[in-house]
C-alpha positions as CSV (number, residue, x, y, z in Angstrom):
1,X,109.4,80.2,81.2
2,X,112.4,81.8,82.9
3,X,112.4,85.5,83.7
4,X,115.2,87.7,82.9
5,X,117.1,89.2,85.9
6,X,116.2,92.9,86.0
7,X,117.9,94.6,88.8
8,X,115.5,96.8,90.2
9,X,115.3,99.6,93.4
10,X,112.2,100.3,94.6
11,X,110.3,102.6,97.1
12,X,107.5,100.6,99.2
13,X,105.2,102.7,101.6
14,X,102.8,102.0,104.3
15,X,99.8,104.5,102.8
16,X,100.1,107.7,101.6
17,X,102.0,109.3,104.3
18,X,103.4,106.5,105.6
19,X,106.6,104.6,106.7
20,X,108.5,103.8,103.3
21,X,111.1,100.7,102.5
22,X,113.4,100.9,99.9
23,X,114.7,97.9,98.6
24,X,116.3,96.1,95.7
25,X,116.0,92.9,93.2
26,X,116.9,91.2,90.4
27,X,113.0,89.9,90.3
28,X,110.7,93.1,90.7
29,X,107.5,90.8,90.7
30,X,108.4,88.3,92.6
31,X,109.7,90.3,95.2
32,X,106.2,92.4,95.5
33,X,104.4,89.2,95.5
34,X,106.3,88.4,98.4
35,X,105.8,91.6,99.7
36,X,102.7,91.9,99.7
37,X,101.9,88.5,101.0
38,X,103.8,88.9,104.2
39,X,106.2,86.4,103.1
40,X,109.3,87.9,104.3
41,X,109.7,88.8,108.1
42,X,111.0,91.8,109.5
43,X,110.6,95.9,108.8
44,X,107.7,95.2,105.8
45,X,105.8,92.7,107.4
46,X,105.7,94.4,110.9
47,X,104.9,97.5,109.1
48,X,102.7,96.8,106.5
49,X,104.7,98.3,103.8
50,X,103.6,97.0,100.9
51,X,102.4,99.8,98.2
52,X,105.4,100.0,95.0
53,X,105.2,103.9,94.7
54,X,108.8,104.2,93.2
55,X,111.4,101.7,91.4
56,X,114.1,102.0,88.7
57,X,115.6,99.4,87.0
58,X,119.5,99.1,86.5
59,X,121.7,97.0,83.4
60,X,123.4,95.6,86.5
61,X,122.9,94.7,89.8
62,X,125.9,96.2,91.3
63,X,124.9,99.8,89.8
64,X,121.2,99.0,91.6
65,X,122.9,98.1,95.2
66,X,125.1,101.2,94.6
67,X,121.7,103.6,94.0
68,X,120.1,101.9,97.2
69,X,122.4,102.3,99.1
70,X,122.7,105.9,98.2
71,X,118.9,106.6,98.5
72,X,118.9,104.3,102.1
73,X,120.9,107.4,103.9
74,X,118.8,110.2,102.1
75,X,116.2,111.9,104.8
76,X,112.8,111.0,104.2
77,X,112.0,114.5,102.7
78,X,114.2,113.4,99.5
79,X,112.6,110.3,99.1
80,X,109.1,111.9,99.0
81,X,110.5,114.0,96.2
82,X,111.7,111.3,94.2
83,X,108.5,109.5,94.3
84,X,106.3,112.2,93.9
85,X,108.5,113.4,90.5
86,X,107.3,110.6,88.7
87,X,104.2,109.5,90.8
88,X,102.7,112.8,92.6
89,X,99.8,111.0,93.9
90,X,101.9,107.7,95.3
91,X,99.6,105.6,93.0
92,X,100.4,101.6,94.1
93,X,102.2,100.9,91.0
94,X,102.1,97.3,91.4
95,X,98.5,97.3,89.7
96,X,100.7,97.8,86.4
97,X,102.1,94.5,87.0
98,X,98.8,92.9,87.8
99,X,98.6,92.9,91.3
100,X,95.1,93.2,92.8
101,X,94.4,96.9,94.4
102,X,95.4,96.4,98.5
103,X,92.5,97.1,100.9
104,X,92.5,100.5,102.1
105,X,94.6,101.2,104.9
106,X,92.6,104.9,105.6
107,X,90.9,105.0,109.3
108,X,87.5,105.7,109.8
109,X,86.4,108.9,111.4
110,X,84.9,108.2,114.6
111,X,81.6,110.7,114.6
112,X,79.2,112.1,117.3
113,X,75.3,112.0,116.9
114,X,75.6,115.5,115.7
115,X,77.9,114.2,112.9
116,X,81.1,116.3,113.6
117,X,84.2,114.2,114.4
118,X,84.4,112.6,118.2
119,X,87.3,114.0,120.4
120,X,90.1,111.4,121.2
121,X,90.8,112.4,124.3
């Protein structure tokens, strides 16, 4: 079975407050899969972006390259705007297209015997 060519831009992030991707495709799964597998080298893999907390699909693909573009040169305050108007908490939304939930990427508070957080200094 062939899938139909929905061009797509998406927002990808790191963790919550993380570093964020924005990308496009014609193949919205296929390109998470890859995503999220480390399958394509560069600023995602090195960075561990992986978590779809944005996307909008387009009736062409020229009209999705256009809005990437456009979104590409806003400042990151914009973009965190846009995703949180349709997804305050920056769910993963790649669990909607049956992705498996990604490990957490939250650190461990390191803790003293008394229980109150350790000093990093």
């Amino acid at each position: 079975m062939k899938r139909e060519i929905s061009p797509t831009v998406y927002i990808l992030a790191s963790r919550k407050n993380g570093t964020l991707y924005t990308g496009v495709s014609s193949d919205l799964v296929k390109r998470l899969y890859e995503h999220r597998n480390g399958l394509i080298e560069g600023f995602t893999s090195d960075y561990g972006v992986k978590r779809l907390v944005w996307f909008e699909t387009h009736d062409a693909m020229d009209s999705a390259i256009l809005r990437e573009k456009r979104i590409k040169k806003w400042n990151r305050q914009w973009k965190i705007e846009l995703i949180e108007a349709g997804n305050p908490e920056r769910d993963d939304l790649a669990l909607s297209f049956g992705f498996e939930p990604l490990p957490s990427t939250r650190r461990p508070i390191e803790r003293s015997g008394d229980g109150f957080p350790r000093s990093r200094e």
